[in-house]
N, C-alpha and C positions, 0 to 999 in steps of 0.2 A: 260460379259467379254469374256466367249465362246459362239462360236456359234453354233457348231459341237461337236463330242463326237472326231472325229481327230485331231480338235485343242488340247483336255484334253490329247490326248496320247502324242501328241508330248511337250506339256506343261510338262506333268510328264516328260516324257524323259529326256528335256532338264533339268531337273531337280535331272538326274541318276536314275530314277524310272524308268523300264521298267514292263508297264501296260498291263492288257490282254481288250482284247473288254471287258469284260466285267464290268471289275473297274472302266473304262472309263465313260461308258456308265452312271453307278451309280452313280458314283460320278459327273459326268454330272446333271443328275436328280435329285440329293440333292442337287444341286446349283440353279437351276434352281426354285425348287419349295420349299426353302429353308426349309427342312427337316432334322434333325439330319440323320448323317449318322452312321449304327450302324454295325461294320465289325465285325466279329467272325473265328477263326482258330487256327488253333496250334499256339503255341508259335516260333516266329523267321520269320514266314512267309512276314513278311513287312505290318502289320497291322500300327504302329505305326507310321513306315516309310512313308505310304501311306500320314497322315496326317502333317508329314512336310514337304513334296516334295509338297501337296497341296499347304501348308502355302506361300512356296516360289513362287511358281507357279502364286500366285492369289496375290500376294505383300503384301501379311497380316499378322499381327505379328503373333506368335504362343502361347498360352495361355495354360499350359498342366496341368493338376489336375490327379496325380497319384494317384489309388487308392487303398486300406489295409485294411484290417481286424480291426475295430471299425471306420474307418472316420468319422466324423460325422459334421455335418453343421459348426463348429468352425473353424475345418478345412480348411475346401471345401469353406464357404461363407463369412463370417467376425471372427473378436471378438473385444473388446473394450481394447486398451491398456492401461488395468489400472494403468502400474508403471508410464506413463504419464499423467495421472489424477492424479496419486495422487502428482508428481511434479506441476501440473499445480495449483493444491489444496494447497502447501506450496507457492509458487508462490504469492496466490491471500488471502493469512491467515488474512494479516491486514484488507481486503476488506471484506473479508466473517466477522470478529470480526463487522468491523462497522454495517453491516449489520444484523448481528444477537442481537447485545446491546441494540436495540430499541425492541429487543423486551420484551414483557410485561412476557409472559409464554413459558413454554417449546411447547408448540400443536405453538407455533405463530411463535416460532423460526422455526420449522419444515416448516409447511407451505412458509415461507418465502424463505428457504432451496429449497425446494420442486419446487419452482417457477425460481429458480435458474439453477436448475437439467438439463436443455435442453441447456446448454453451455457445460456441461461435456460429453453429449449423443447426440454428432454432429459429422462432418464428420472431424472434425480436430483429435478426436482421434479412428476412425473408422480404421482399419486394415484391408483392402479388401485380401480374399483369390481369389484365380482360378475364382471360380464362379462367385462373385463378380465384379472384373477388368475385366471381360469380357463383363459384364452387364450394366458398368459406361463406357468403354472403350467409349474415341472421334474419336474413329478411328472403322470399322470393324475389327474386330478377328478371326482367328480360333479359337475354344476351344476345345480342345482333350481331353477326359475322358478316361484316361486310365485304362487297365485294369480295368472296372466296374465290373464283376463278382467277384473280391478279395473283393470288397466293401461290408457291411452287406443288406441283403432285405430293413428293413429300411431306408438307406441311397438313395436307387434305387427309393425308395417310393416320397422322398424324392426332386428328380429332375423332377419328372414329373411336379410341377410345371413350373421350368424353361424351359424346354425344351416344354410344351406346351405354355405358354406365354409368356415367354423371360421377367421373371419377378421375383422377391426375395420379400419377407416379412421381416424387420427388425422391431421388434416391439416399439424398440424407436424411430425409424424414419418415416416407413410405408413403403408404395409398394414402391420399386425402379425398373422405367420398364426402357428395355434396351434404351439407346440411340441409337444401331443398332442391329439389328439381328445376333449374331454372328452365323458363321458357326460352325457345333458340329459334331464332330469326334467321335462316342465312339469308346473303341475296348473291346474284350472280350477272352480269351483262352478257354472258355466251362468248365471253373473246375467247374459252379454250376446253374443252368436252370434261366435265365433270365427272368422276367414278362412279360406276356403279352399287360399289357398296358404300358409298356417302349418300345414293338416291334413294338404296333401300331403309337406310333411316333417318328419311325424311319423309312427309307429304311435300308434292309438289303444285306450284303453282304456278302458273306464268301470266302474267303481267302485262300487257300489251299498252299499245298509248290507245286514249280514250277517243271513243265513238265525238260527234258534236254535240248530243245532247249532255254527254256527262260531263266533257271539257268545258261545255258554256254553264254548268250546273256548276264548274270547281273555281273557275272564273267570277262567275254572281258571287260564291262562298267567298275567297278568298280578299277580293277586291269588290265589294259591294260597293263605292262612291263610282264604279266607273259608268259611263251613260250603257242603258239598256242597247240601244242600235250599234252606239261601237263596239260593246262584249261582244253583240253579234256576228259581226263582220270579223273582229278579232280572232275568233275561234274558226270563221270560215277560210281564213288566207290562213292560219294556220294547220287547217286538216289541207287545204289546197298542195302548201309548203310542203307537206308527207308524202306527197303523189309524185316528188319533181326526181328522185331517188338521187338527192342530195349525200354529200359525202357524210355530213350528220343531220340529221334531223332534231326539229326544234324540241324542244323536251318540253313537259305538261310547266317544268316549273320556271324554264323561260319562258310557255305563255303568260304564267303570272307576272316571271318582273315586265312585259310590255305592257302589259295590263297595268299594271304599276307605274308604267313610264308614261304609258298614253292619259291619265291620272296626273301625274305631274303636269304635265303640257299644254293641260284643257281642253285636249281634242275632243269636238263633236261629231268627228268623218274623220273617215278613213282615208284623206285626200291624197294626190300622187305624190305632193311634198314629205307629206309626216309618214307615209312608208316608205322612200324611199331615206329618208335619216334619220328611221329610228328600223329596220331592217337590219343591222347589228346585231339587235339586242336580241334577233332570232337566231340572228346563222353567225355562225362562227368562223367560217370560212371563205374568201374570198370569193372563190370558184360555187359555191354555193351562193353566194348575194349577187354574183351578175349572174346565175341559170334563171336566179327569180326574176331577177329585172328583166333578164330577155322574157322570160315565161308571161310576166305581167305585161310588157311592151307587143308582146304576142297577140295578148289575149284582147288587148284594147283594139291593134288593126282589123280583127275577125269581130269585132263588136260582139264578142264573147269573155267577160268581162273576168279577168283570174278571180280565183280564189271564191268564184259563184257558186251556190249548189242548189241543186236540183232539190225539190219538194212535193207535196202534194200536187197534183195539178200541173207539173211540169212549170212554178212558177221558179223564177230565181232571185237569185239576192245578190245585189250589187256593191261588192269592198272596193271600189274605188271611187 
């Protein structure tokens, strides 16, 4: 579909995604030599995002299997809807009687039973999760595995299957191999070391939060009504914010909703009122909204003004 790693940026683009060479490039090469692509970064950085801006990009549904702390194959790949069996089972009572009255003994009714069995354990009551309907899908798919590190070892264990063969074991049915190769997204936050042989069949990529030029580029894209000076100042208290080693740091897409906030608000500046009560909407954490307050109340007595940065020329930019 692409040809070039310039087609993929401007694809993502055109998509609200602004990519660096180097996602491009990857996500080029997972396409190419269709290989799980397996992103890792902080949390908010556009991992996630990455994989729908693909989805759209490439006209392919999106498939996304979130993952938690116990998931386990019931989940993630099928299960047997049994209150519809056992409807399907009152349904078919007169039928199953006639069936069973001939028989002689209880072992003969069983067997009989038994012979029966592969109507209830078909695909009419088959309940495909994520992994599954990406595996039966008539169409190619994305399939995003989110967040895989919140998932147990086990369940990690678990997908190398798939992801090496494009293929499920259902043991009342058998192998079900993909009718297409779906594309695979995983992403990861790093909260716990991922296996080795889940990294060899992936390309890796990692994700970092964006430099100021590209976060004020995703900023203009995303929220274009907000005033050119405030984007600016917006994106500089917020690279500022990343340096205070906060217990969380602000994610690319709560720069957006401030940016969306300071929008709502009519701010023209960045005055000391309208960050101090809309400072929320960055930090999440108490002890992180008064580090910034001290850090900015700091910065004004040293007339060194937070959240400034340096430039050409050693000029600087004043957010407050």
């Amino acid at each position: 579909m692409f040809n070039d790693i310039s087609q993929v940026n401007q694809a993502l683009r055109d998509q609200q995604y602004i990519s660096t060479d180097e996602i491009a490039t990857v996500t080029f090469l997972a396409s190419k030599l269709e290989k799980p692509l397996l992103t890792e970064g902080p949390a908010g950085v556009g991992k996630t995002e990455l994989a729908k801006a693909w989805a759209k990009a490439t006209g392919k549904r999106l498939i996304r299997l979130q993952c938690y702390e116990g998931l386990d194959e019931s989940k993630a790949l099928y299960e047997w809807e049994y209150a519809k069996q056992m409807l399907y089972t009152q349904l078919l009572r007169d039928k199953l009687s006639e069936l069973l009255a001939a028989a002689g003994t209880l072992s003969e009714a069983a067997d009989r039973l038994a012979q029966e069995e592969d109507v209830f354990f078909s695909d009419r009551f088959l309940l495909a999760r994520p992994l599954l309907q990406a595996i039966t899908a008539d169409e190619p798919v994305v399939l995003l595995i989110d967040e895989i590190d919140r998932a147990d070892a086990e369940f990690e264990a678990f997908l190398l299957e798939v992801l090496s063969d494009f293929q499920v074991s259902v043991p009342e049915i058998g192998t079900i191999v993909a009718k297409h190769q779906p594309s695979v997204v995983l992403t990861s936050n790093n909260t716990r070391e991922l296996s080795e042989a889940l990294k060899r069949r992936c390309l890796y990529l990692f994700i970092d939060y964006p430099d100021h030029d590209s976060e004020l580029n995703i900023v203009r894209m995303r929220v274009p009504e907000l005033n050119a000076r405030v984007a600016e100042q917006a994106v500089g208290l917020v690279q500022s914010l990343r340096q205070l080693d906060l217990k969380k740091n602000p994610s690319v897409s709560e720069t957006i909703d401030w940016a969306k906030a300071l929008v709502m608000l009519n701010a023209d500046s960045l005055d000391k009122h309208t960050l101090e009560t809309t400072l929320t909407v960055l930090l999440k954490h108490e002890s992180d909204v008064q580090k910034a307050r001290r850090a900015m109340e700091g910065g004004s007595r040293r007339s060194d003004d937070f959240g400034s940065e340096r430039r050409g020329g050693g000029r600087r930019r004043d957010w407050n």
